[in-house]
C-alpha positions as CSV (number, residue, x, y, z in Angstrom):
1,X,-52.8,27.5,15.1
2,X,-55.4,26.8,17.2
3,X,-58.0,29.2,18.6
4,X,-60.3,27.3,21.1
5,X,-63.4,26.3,18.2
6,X,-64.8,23.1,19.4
7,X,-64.7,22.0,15.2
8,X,-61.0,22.4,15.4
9,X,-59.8,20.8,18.5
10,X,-59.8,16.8,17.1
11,X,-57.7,18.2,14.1
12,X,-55.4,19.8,16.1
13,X,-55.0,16.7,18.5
14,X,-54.1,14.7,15.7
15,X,-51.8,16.4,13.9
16,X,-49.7,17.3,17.1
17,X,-49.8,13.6,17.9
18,X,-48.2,12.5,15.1
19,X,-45.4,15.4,15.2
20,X,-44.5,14.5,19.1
21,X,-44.6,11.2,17.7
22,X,-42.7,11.5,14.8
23,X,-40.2,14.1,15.9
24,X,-39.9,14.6,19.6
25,X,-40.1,11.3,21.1
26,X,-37.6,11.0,23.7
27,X,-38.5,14.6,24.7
28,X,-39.4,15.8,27.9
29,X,-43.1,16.2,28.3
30,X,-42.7,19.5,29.6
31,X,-41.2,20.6,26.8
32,X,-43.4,19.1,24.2
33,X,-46.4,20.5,26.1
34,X,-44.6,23.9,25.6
35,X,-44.1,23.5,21.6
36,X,-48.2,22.9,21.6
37,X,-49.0,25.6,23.4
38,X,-46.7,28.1,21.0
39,X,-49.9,26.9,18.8
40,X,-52.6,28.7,21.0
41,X,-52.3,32.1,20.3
42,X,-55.7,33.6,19.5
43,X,-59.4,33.8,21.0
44,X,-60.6,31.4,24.4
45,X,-57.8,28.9,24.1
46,X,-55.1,31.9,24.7
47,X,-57.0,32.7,28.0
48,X,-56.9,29.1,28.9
49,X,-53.2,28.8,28.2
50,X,-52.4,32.0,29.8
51,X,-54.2,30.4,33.0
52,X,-52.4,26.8,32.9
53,X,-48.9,27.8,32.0
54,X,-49.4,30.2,35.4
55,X,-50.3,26.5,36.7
56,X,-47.4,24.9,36.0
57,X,-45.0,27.1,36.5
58,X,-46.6,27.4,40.5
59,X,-46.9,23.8,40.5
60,X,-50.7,23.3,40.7
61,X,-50.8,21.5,36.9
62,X,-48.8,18.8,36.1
63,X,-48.6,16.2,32.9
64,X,-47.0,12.8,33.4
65,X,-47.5,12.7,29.4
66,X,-48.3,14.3,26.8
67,X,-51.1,12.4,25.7
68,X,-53.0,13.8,29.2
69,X,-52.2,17.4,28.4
70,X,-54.1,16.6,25.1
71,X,-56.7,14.9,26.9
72,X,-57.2,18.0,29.0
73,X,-57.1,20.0,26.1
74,X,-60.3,17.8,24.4
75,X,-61.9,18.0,27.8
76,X,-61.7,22.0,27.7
77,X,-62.9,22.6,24.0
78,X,-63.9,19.6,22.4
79,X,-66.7,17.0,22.5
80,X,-66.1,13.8,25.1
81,X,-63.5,11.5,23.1
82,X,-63.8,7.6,23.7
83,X,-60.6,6.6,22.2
84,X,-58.4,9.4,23.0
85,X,-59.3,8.5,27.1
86,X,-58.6,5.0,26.9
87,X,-55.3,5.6,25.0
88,X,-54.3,8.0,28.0
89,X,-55.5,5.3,30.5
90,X,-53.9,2.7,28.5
91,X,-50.5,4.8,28.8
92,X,-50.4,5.4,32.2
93,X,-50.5,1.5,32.8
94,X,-47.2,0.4,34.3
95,X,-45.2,-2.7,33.4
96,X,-42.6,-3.3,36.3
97,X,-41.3,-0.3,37.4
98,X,-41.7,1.1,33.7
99,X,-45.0,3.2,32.2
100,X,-46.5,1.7,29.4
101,X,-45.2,3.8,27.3
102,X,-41.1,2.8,28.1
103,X,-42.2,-0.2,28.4
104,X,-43.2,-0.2,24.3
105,X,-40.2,1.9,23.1
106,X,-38.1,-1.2,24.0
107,X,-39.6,-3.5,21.3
């Protein structure tokens, strides 16, 4: 679970990295973006999903990947993260009429 503290939001990051990763690639984004925010049920970050799922569903919010939900996520409640927004950059290069990301899962 995650609760909005600022100390928690890198380990959160990671761990749900690895689990898309691991065992929902292939997934819609929508849908992993959903299974991480059954994780946000207590103090600010409950607010703040209350708020974007609202977003969403109107059409005003909308993820190409997961990676930029999580960057949006360390925006919100974390400290700035280098690395985390070049890998988002990084993914939403396109190769041919492929994102990066596609592109990758072929090799």
């Amino acid at each position: 679970m995650f609760n909005g503290e600022a100390s928690r939001v890198g380990g959160f990051i990671i761990v749900y990295r690895l689990y898309l990763r691991m065992k929902m690639r292939g997934t819609m984004v929508e849908e992993q973006i959903q299974w991480m925010l059954l994780y946000m049920q207590k103090g600010s970050v409950y607010v703040w999903k209350e708020n974007l799922l609202e977003n969403l569903e109107s059409g005003k919010a909308k993820f190409g990947l997961a990676e930029e939900f999580l960057l949006e996520l360390k925006k919100e409640f974390g400290e700035e993260d280098k690395e985390l927004i070049k890998v988002a950059e990084l993914r939403r290069i396109e190769q041919g009429e492929k994102m990066m990301e596609e592109f990758m899962q072929e090799f």
